[in-house]
gemmi code that builds the backbone of each chain (N, CA, C; Angstrom):
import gemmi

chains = {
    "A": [
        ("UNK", (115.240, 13.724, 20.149), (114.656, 14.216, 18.897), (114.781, 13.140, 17.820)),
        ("UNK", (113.820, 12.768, 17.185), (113.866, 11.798, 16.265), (114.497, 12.240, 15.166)),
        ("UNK", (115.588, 11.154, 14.393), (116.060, 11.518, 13.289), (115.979, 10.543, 12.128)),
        ("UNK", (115.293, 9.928, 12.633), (115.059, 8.532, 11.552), (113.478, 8.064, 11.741)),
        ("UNK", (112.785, 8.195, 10.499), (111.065, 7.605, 10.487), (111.383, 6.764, 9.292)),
        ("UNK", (111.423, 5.640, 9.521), (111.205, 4.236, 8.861), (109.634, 3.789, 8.561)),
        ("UNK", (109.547, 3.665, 7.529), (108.094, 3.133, 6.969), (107.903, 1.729, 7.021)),
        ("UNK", (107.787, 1.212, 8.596), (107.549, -0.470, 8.602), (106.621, -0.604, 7.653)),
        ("UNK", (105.040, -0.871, 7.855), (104.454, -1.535, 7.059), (103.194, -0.304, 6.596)),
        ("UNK", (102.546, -0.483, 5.186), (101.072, 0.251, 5.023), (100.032, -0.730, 4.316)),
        ("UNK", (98.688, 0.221, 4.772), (97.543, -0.629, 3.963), (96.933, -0.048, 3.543)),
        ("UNK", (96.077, -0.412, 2.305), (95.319, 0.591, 1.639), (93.672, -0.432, 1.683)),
        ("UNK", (92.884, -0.027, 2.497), (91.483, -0.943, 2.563), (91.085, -0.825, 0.958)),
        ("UNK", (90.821, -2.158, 0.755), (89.906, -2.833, -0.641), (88.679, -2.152, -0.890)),
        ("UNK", (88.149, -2.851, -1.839), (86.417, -2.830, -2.022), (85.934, -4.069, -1.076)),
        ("UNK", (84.875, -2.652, -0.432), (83.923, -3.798, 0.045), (84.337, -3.810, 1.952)),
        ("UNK", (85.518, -2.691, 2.027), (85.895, -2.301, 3.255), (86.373, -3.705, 4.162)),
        ("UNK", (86.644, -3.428, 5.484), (87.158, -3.670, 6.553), (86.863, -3.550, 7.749)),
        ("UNK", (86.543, -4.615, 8.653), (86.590, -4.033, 10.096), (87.562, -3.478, 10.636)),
        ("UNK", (88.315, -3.867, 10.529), (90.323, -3.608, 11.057), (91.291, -4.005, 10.189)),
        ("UNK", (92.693, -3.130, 10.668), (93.434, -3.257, 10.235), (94.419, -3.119, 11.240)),
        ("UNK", (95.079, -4.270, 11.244), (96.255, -5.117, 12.322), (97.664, -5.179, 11.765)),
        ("UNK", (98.142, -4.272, 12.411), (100.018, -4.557, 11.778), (100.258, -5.705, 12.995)),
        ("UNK", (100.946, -6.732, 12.709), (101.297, -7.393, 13.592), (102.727, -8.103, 13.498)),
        ("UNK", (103.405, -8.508, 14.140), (105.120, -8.575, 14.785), (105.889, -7.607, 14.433)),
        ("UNK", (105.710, -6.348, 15.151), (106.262, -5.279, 14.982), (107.553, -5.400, 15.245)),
        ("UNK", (108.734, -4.591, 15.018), (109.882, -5.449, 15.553), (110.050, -4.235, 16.717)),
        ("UNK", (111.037, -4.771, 17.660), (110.783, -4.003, 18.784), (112.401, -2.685, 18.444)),
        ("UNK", (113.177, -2.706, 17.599), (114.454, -2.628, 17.158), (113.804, -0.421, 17.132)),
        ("UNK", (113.133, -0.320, 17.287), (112.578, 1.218, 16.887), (112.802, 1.719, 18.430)),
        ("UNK", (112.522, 3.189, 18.765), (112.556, 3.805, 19.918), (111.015, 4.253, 20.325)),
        ("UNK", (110.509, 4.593, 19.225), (109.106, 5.033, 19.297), (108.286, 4.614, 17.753)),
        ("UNK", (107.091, 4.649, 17.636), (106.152, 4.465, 16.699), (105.650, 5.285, 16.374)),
        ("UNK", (104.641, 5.830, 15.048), (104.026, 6.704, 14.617), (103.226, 6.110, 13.882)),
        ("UNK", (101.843, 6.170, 13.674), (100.888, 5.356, 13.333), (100.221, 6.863, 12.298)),
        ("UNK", (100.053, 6.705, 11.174), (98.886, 7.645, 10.565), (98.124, 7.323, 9.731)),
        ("UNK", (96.896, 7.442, 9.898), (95.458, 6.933, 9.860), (94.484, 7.932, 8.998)),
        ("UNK", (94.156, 7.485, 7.825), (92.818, 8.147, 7.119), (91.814, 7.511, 6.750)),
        ("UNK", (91.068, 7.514, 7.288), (89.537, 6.545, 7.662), (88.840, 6.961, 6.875)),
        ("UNK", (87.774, 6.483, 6.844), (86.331, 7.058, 6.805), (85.502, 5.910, 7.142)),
        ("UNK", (84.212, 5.723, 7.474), (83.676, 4.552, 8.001), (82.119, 4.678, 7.514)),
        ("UNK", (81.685, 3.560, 7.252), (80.633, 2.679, 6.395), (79.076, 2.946, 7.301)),
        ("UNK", (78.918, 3.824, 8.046), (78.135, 4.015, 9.273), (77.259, 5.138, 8.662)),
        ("UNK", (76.065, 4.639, 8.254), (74.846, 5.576, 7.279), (74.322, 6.807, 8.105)),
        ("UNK", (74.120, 7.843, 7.436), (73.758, 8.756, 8.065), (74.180, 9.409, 9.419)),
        ("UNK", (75.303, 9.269, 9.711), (75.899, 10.107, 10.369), (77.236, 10.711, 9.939)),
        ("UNK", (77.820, 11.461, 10.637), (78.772, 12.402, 10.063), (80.171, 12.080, 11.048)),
        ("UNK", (80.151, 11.031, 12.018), (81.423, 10.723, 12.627), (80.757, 9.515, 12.828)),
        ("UNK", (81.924, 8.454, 13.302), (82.478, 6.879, 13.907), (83.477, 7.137, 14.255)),
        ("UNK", (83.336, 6.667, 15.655), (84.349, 6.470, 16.382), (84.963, 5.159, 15.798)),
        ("UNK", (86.913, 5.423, 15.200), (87.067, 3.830, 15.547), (88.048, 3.669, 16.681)),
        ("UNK", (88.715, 2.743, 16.569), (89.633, 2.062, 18.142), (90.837, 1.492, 18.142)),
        ("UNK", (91.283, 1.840, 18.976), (92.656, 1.047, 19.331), (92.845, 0.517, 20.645)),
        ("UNK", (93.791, -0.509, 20.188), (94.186, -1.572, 20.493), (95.425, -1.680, 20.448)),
        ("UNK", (96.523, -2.772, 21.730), (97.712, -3.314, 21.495), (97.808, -4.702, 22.091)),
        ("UNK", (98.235, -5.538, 20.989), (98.332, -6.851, 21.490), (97.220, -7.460, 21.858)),
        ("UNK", (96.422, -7.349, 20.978), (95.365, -7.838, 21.651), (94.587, -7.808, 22.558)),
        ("UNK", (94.874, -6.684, 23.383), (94.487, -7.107, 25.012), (93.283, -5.487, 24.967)),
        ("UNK", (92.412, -6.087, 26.092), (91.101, -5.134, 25.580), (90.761, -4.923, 27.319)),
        ("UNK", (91.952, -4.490, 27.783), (91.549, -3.791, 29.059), (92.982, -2.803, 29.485)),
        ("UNK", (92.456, -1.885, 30.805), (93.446, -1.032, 31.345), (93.850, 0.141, 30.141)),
        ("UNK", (92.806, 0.481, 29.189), (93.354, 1.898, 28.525), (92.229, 2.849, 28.790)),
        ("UNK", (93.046, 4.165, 29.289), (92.274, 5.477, 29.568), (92.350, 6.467, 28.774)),
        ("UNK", (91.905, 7.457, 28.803), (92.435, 8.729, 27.787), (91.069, 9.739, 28.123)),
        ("UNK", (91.839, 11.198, 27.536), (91.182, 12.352, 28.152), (91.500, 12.742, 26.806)),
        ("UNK", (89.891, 13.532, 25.807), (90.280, 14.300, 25.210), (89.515, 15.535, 24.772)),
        ("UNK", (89.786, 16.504, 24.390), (89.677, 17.956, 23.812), (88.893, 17.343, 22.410)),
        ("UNK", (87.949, 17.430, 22.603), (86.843, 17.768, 21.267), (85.704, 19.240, 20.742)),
        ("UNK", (86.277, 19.098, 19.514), (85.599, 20.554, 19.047), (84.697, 20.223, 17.813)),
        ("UNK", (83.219, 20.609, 18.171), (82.598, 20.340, 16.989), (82.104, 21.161, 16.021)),
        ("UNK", (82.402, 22.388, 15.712), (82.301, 23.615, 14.952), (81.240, 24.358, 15.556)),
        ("UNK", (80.869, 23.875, 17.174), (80.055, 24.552, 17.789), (80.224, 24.901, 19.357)),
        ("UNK", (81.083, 23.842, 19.694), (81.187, 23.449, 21.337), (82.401, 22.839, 21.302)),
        ("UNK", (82.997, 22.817, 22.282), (84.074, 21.986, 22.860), (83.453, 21.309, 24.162)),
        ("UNK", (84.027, 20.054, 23.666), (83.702, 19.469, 24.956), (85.436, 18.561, 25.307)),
        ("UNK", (85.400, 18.442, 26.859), (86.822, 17.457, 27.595), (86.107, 16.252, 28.074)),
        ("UNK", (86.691, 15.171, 27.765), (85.773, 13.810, 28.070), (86.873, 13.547, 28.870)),
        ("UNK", (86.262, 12.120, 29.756), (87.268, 11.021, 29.779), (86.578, 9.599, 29.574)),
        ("UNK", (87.861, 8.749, 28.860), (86.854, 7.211, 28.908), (88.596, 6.221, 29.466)),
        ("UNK", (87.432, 5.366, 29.753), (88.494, 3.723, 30.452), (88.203, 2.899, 30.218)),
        ("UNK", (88.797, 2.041, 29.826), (87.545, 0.254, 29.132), (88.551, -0.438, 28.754)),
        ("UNK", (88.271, -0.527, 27.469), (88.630, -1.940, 26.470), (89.481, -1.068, 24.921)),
        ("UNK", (89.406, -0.058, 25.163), (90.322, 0.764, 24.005), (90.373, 2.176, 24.330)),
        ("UNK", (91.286, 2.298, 23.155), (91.505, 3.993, 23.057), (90.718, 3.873, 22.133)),
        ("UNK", (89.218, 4.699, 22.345), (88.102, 4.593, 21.704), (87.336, 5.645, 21.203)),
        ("UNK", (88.077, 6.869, 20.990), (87.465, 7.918, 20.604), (88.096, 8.532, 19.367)),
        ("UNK", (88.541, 7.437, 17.997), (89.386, 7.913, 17.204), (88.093, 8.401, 15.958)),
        ("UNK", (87.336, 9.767, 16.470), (86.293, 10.155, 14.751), (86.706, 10.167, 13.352)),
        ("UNK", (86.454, 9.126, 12.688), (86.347, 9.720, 11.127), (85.018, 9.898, 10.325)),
        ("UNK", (84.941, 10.216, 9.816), (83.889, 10.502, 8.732), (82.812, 9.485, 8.473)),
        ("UNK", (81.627, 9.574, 8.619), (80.433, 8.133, 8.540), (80.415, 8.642, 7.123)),
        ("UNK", (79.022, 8.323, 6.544), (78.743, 7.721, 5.697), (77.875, 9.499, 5.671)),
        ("UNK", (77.061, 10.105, 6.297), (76.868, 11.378, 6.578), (77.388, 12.147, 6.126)),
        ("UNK", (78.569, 12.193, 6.229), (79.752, 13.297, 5.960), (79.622, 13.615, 4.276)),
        ("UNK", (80.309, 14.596, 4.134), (80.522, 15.270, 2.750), (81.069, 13.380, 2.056)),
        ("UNK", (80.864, 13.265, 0.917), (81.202, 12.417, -0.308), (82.560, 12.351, -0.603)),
        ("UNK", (83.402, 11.031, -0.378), (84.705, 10.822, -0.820), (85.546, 11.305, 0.124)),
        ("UNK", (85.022, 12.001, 1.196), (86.010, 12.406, 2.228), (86.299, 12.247, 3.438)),
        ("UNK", (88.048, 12.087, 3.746), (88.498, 10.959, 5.197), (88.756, 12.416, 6.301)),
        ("UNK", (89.351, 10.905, 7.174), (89.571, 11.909, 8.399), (91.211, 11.600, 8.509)),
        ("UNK", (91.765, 12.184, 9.381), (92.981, 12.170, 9.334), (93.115, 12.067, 11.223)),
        ("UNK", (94.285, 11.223, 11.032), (94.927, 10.605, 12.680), (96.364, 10.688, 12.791)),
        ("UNK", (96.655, 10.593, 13.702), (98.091, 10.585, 14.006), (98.081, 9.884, 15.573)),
        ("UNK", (98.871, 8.964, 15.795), (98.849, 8.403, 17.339), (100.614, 8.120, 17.274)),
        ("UNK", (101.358, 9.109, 18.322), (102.719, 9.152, 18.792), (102.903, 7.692, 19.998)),
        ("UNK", (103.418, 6.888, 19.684), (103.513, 5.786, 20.657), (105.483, 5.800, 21.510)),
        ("UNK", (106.080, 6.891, 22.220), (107.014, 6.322, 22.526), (107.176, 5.464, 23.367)),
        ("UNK", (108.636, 4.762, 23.084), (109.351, 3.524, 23.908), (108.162, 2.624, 23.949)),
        ("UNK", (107.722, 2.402, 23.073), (106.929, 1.156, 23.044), (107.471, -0.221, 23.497)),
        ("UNK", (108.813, -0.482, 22.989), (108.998, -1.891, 23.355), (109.563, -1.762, 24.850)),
        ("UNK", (109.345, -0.656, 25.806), (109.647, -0.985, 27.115), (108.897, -1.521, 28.300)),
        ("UNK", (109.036, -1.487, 29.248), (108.838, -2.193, 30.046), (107.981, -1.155, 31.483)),
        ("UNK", (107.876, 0.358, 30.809), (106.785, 0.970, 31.619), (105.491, 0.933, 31.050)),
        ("UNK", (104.541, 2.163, 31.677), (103.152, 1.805, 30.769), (103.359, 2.710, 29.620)),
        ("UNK", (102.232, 2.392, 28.771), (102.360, 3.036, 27.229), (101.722, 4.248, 27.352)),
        ("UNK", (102.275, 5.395, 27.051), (101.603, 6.765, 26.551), (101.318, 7.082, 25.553)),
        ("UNK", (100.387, 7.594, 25.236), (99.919, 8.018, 23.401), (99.368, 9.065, 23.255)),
        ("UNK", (100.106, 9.675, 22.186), (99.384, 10.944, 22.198), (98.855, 10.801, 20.713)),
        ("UNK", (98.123, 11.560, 20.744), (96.412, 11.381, 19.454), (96.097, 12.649, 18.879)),
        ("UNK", (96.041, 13.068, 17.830), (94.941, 14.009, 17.266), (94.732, 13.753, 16.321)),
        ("UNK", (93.604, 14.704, 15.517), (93.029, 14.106, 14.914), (91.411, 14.844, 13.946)),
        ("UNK", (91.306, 14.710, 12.752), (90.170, 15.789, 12.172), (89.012, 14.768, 11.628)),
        ("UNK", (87.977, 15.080, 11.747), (87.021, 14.529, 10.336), (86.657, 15.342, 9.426)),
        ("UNK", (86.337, 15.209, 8.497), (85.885, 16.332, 7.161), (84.653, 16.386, 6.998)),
        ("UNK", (83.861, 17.518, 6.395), (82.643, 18.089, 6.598), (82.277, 19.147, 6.404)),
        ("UNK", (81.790, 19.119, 4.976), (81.677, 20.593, 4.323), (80.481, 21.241, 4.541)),
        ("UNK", (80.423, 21.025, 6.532), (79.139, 21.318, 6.862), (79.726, 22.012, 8.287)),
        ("UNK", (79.121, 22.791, 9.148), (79.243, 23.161, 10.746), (79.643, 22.100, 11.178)),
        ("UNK", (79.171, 20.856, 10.971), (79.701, 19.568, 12.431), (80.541, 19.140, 11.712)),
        ("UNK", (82.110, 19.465, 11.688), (83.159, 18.358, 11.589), (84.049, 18.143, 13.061)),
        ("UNK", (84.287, 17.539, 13.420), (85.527, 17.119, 14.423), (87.243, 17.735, 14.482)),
        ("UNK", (86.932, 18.286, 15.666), (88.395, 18.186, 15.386), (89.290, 17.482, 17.525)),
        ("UNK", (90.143, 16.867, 17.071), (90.355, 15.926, 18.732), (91.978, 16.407, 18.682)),
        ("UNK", (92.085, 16.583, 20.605), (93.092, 16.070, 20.481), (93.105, 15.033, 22.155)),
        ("UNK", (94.039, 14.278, 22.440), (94.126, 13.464, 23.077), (94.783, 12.973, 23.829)),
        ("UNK", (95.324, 12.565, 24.662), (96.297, 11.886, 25.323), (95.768, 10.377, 26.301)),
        ("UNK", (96.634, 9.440, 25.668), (96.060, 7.950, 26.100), (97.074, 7.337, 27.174)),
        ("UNK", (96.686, 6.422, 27.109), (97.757, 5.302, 28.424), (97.167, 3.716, 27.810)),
        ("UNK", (97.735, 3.225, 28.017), (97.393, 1.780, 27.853), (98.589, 1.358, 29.474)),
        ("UNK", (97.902, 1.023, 30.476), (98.598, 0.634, 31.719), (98.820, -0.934, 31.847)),
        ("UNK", (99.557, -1.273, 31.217), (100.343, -2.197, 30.534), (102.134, -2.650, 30.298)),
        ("UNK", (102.428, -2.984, 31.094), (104.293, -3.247, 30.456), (104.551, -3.311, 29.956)),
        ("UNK", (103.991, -4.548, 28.663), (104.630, -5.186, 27.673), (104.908, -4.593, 26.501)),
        ("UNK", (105.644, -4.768, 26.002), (106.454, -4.198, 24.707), (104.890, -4.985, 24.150)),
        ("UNK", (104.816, -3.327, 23.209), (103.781, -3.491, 22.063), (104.336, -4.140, 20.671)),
        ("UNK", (103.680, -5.260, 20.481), (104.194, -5.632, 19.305), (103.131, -6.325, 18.209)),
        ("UNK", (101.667, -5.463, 18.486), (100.640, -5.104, 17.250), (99.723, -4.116, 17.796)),
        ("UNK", (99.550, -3.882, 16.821), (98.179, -2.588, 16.998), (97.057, -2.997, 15.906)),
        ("UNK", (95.903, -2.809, 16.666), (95.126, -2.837, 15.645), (94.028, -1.632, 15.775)),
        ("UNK", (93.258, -1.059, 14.807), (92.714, -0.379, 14.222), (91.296, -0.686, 13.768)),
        ("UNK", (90.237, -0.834, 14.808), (89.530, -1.093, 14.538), (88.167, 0.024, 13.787)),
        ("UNK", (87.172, 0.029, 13.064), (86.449, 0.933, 12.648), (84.756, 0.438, 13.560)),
        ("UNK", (85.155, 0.399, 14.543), (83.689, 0.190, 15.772), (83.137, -0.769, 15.046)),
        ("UNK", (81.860, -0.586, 15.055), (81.101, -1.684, 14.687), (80.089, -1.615, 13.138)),
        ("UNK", (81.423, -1.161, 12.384), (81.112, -0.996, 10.890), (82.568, -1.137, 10.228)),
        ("UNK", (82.300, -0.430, 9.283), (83.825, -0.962, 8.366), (84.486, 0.382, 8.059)),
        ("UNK", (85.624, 0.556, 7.973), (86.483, 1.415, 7.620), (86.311, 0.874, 5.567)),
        ("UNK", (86.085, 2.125, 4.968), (85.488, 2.185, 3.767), (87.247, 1.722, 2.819)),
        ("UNK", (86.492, 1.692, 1.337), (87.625, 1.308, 0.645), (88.627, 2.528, 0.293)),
        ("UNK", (89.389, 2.350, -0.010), (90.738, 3.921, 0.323), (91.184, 4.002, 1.529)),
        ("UNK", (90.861, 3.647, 2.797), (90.888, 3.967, 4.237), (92.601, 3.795, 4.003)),
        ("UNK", (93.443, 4.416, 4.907), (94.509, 3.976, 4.547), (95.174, 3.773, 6.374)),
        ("UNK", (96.461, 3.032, 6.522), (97.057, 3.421, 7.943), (98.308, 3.124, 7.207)),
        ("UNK", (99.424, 3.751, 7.897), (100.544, 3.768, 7.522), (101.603, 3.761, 9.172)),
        ("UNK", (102.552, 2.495, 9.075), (102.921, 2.446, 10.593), (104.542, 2.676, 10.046)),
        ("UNK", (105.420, 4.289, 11.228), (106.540, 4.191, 11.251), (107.029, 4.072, 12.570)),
        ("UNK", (108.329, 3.090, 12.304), (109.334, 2.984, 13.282), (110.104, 4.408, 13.521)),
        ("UNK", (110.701, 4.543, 14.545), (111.219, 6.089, 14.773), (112.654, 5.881, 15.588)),
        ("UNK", (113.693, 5.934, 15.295), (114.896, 5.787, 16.316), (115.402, 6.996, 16.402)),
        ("UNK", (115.587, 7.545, 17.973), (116.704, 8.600, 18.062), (117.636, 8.819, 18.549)),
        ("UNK", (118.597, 7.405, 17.948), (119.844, 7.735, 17.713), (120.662, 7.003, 16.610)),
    ],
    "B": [
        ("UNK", (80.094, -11.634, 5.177), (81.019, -11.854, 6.485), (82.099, -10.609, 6.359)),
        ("UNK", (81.507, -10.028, 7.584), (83.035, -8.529, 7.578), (84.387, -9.227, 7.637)),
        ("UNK", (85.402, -8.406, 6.954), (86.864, -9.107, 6.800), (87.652, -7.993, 7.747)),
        ("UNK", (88.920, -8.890, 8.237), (89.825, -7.732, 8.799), (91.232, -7.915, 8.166)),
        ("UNK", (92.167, -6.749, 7.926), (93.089, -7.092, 7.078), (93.983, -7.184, 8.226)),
        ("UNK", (95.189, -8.042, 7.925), (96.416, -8.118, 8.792), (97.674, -8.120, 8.516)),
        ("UNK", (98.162, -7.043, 8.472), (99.590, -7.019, 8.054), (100.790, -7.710, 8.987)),
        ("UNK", (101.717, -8.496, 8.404), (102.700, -8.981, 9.182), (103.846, -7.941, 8.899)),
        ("UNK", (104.021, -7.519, 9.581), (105.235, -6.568, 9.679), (106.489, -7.130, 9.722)),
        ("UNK", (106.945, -8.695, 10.182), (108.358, -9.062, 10.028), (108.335, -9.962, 8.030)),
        ("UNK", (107.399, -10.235, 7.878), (107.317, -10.971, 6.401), (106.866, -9.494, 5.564)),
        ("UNK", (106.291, -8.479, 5.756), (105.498, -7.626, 4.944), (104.072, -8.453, 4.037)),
        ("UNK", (103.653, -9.869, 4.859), (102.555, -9.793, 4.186), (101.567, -9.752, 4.599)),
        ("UNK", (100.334, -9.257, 3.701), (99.005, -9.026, 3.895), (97.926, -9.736, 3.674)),
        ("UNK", (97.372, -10.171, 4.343), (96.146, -11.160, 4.536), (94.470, -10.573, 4.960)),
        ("UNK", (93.981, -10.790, 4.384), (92.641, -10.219, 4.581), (91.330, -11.619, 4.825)),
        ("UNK", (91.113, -11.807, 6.210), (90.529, -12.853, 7.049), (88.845, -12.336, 7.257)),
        ("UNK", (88.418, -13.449, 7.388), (86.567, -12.960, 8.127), (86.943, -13.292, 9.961)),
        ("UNK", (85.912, -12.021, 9.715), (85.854, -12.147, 11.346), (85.506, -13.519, 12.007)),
        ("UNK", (86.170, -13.455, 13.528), (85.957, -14.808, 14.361), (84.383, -14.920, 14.647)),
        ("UNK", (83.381, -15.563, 14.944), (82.776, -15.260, 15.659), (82.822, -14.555, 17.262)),
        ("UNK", (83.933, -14.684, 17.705), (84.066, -14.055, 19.339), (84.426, -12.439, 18.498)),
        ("UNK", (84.988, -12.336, 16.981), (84.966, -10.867, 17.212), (83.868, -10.111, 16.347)),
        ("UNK", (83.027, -11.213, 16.057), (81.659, -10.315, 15.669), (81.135, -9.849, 16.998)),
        ("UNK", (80.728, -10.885, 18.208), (80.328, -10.370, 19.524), (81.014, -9.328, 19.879)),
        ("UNK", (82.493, -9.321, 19.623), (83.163, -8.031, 20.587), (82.679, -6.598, 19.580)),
        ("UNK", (82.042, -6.789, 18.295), (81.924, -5.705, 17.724), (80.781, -5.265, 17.867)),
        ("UNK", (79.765, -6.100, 18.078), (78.635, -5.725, 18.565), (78.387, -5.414, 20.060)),
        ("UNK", (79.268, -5.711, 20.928), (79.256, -5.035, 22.460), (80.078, -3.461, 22.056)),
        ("UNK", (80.685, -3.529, 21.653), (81.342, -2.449, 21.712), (80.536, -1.391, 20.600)),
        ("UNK", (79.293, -1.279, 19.462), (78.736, -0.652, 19.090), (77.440, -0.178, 20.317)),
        ("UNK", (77.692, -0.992, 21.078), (76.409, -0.948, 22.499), (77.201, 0.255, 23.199)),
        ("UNK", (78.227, 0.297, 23.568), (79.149, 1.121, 24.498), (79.011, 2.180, 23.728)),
        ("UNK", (79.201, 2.205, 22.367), (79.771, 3.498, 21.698), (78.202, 4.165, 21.969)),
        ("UNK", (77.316, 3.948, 21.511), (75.764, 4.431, 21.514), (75.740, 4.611, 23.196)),
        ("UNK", (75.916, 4.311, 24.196), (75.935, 4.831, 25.619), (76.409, 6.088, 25.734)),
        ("UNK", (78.023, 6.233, 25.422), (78.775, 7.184, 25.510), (78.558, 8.226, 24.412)),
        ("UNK", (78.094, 7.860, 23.255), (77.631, 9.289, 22.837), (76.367, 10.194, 23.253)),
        ("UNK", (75.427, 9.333, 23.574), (74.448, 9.835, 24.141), (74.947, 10.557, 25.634)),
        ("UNK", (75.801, 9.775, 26.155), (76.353, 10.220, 27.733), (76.888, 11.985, 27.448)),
        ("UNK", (77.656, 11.559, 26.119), (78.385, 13.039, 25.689), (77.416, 14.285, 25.177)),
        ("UNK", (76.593, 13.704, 24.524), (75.355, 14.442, 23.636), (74.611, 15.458, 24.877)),
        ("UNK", (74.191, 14.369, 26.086), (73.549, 14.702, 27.322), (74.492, 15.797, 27.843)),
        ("UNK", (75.508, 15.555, 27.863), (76.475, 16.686, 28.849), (76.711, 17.807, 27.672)),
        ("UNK", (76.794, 17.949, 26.754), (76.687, 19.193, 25.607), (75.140, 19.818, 26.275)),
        ("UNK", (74.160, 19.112, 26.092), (72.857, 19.648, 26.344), (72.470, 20.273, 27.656)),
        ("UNK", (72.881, 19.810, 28.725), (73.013, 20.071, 30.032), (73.983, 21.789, 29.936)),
        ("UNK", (75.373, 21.530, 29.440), (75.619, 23.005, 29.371), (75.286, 23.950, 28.886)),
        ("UNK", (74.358, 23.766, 27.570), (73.522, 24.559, 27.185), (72.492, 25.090, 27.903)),
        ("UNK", (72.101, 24.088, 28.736), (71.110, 24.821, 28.874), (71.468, 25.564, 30.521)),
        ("UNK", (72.288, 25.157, 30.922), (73.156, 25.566, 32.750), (73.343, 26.969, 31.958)),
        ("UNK", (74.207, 27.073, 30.624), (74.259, 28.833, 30.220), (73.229, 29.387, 30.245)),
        ("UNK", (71.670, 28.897, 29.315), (70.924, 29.965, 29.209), (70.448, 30.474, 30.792)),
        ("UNK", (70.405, 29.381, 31.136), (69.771, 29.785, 33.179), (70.423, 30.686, 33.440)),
        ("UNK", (71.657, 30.873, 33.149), (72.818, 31.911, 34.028), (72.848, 33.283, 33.017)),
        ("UNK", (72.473, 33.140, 31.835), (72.749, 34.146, 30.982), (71.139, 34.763, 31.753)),
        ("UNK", (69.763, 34.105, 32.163), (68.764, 34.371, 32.173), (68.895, 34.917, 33.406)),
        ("UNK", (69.337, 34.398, 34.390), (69.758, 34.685, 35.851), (70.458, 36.522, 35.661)),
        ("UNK", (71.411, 36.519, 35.098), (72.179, 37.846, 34.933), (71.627, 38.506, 34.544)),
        ("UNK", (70.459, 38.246, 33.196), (69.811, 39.324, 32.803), (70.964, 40.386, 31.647)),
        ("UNK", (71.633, 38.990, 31.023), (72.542, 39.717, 29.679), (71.921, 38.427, 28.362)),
        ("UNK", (72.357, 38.915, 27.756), (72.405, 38.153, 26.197), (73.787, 37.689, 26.208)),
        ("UNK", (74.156, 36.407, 25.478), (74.978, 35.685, 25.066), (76.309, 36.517, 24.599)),
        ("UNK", (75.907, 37.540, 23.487), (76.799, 38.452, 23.466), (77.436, 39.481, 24.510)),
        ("UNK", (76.772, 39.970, 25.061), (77.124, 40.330, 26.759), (77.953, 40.220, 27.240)),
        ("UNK", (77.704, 38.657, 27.341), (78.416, 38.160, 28.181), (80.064, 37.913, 27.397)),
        ("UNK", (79.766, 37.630, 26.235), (81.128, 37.675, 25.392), (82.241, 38.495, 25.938)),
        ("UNK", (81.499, 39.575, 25.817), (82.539, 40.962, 26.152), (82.429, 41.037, 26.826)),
        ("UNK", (82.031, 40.685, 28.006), (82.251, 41.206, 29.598), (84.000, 39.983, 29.575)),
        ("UNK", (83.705, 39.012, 28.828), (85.078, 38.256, 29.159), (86.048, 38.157, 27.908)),
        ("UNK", (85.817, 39.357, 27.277), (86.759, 39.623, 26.098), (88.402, 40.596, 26.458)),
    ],
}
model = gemmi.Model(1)
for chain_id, residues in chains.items():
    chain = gemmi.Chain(chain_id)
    for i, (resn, *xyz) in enumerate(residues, 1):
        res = gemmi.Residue()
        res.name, res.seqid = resn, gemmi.SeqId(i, " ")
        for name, pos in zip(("N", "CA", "C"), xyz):
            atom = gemmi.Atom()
            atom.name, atom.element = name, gemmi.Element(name[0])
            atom.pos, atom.b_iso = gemmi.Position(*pos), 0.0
            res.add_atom(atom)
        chain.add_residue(res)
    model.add_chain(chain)
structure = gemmi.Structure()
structure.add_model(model)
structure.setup_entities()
């Protein structure tokens, strides 16, 4: 049970937005990570963007299965590639001024099995289609994670976007 | 030129860079993927829609019907 959430590092995206946002030399001194994420993304006329994750750079061997609800349907996916790639926030579509909210649980990151992640996650939408996810990832990988990045697909995570990365020890 | 910000987590500082060219390409392959897979997803929403009405049409109930037959 975690009893300590340490606030390593945060960012608050500028004017004029961002593709990503990269915490990088994480220290490995934590037990687990907690990453939380409020997006919104620069992507006209639609009402979600997917953005992505990433560790260390490396853009292969991550899977994930997730539970999506769109104020109409649920649907269970699965994807495998080059990221954990199904993180929705809010396009440019969406209701005015408003993010999405993330959360990605990373334990024992700095070990030496593969990485598990668990994900959920809302977009906003003062309409029938908002998002709501939840998730479970793998990155099949050994190496102690020591960056993540946060990408907003192939547009920009808007200005306000925020991520906030904690260290977690439990003991 | 899109920028990406980078936080160093052992200094706490923040730097805000233009993309590489190798990661404008990776952003534009990967807006190719995303447009596959939503359509892939869009298609399989549409497909069950319409596999229900066949079966709701097949049974010879309405949508509601069928609600309560599994309520």
């Amino acid at each position: 049970m975690a009893n300590t959430y340490t606030l390593i590092s945060s960012v608050t995206v500028g004017s004029g937005g961002s593709a990503s946002i990269e915490f990088t030399s994480i220290p490995a001194t934590y037990t687990d990570l907690l990453v939380k994420l409020s997006g919104r993304s620069s992507r006209s006329a639609a009402t979600m963007e997917e953005f992505v994750l990433t560790f260390n750079n490396n853009t292969s061997s991550y899977s994930e299965r997730q539970l999506r609800g769109d104020g109409s349907s649920v649907i269970s996916q699965t994807f495998s590639g080059a990221s954990i790639q199904q993180l929705g926030q809010p396009g440019a579509g969406a209701t005015a001024n408003t993010f999405g909210n993330w959360e990605f649980y990373i334990p024992n990151y700095a070990g030496s099995n593969y990485k598990s992640i668990s994900l959920d996650g809302v977009t906003e939408n003062n309409a029938t289609q908002a998002y709501t996810n939840f998730e479970a990832g793998l990155w099949s990988n050994t190496a102690a994670i020591t960056s993540i990045k946060l990408s907003a697909g192939s547009y920009l995570a808007v200005q306000y976007s925020t991520a906030y990365l904690y260290g977690i020890s439990n003991a | 030129m899109a920028t990406k910000i980078i936080v160093n987590c052992s200094t706490g500082e923040t730097t805000e860079v233009e993309l590489t060219a190798e990661e404008v390409t990776e952003r534009e392959a990967m807006a190719i993927a995303y447009a596959e897979q939503k359509a892939e997803e869009d298609a399989d929403k549409a497909a069950k829609v319409t596999a229900k009405a066949a079966l709701l049409t097949k049974l010879g109930i309405t949508e509601a019907e069928a609600s309560l037959l599994l309520s």
